[in-house]
C-alpha angles and dihedrals in degrees: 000000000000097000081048098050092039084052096047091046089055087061094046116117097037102303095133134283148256129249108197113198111144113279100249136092113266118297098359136127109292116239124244097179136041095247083049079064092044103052083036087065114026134202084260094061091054087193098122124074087175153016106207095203115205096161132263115336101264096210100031113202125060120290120255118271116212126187111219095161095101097037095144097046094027116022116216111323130196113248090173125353108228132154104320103070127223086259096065088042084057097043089064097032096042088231130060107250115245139235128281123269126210087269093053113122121258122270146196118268100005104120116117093249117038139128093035121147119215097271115075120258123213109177103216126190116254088245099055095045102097091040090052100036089050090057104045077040095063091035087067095253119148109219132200111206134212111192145175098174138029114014114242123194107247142154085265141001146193124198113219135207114249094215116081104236097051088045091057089037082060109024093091088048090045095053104043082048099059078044095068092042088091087236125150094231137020103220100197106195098240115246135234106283095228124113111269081064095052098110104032093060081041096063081035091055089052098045087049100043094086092051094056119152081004089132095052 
C-alpha cells in the first residue's frame, strides 16, 4: 500500500520502527476504516496521538497464516484461513496444507472467540431466518440482521455481497454497523461452506462462539 510503504521508508536508516497489530482493542471487531479506529479508541482513552488514514481496508478480513516450519515432518499446515484460500495455497505447494496440531506454533486471531463486537451474534441457515427472526419478533427481541439473500423485515439490516470478496471487503463494516443499531441479537444469514468462504465463516464462527445457544 502506498501510505504503508511512505511511512516504512520514513523509518528507514535507524529512526525508529513499526509494530503492526490491528488497530482495535482484544478480541473486537477489526477495523476496516479509519473512523472504525477512532470510535475503537475514544478521546477518553487518550491512547491515540494519531490516526494515519489510507483509506478503507481493500481486502477486509486478516490475512492467512501458513506454517512452513515443519515442512519435512508436517507439511504446510493452516494457522488461520484469510483471503487467499487453501486452492490457491495447493496450487503453489502441490498439496492443500493441513490443519494445525496441538505443536503448531501460535497464531494471531485463533482463539475461539474473537472479532466479536458487543451485541451477541447467532449465525442462522437461510432456510430457518424467517422462522427465527418471527419468534424473537413476537418475544419482543430487536434484531440487527446481516443477509445475502431474501430481504426480512428487522430492527436493522445490512445487505451483503454475494460474492465472497466483497463480502470480506464489507463484513467488519457491516458488523460495527448492526452494533451500534441498539438490537438484542446480530442474525447473520450463514455462507456456502466451499473454499473461497473459508475465512470469512471462520471470522463469523468466532464472533459467534461467545453467543452460543443465545437464541434458545
Amino acid at each position: 500500500h502506498p501510505v504503508a510503504q511512505a511511512l516504512l521508508r520514513e523509518f528507514k536508516g535507524g529512526k525508529g520502527g513499526v509494530a503492526g497489530p490491528s488497530a482495535n482493542k482484544f478480541g473486537h471487531v477489526s477495523p476496516t476504516t479509519a473512523q472504525h479506529v477512532r470510535e475503537e479508541f475514544s478521546e477518553a482513552d487518550s491512547l491515540l496521538d494519531y490516526v494515519l488514514d489510507g483509506g478503507q481496508s481493500e481486502v477486509g478480513i486478516e490475512s492467512t497464516i501458513v506454517d512452513l516450519s515443519r515442512v519435512e515432518t508436517h507439511g504446510a499446515v493452516l494457522l488461520r484461513p484469510g483471503q487467499i484460500s487453501v486452492d490457491q495455497i495447493a496450487a503453489v505447494l502441490g498439496e492443500a496444507p493441513r490443519a494445525p496440531d496441538a505443536a503448531a506454533p501460535r497464531a494471531s486471531g485463533t482463539l475461539d472467540a474473537h472479532y466479536a463486537p458487543h451485541t451477541p451474534v447467532a449465525l442462522v441457515a437461510p432456510e430457518q431466518l424467517a422462522g427465527v427472526l418471527s419468534q424473537l419478533t413476537a418475544g419482543g427481541h430487536k434484531v440487527a440482521l446481516i443477509y445475502r439473500t431474501a430481504a426480512i423485515t428487522a430492527h436493522a439490516s445490512a445487505k451483503m455481497p454475494t460474492d465472497a470478496d466483497q463480502y470480506a471487503h464489507d463484513l467488519y463494516a457491516a458488523l460495527r454497523d448492526m452494533d451500534h443499531k441498539g438490537a438484542d441479537v446480530i442474525i447473520v444469514e450463514s455462507l456456502p461452506q466451499t473454499a473461497e468462504w473459508q475465512g470469512i465463516n471462520d471470522r463469523l464462527r468466532r464472533a459467534a462462539f461467545d453467543s452460543t445457544g443465545i437464541l434458545s
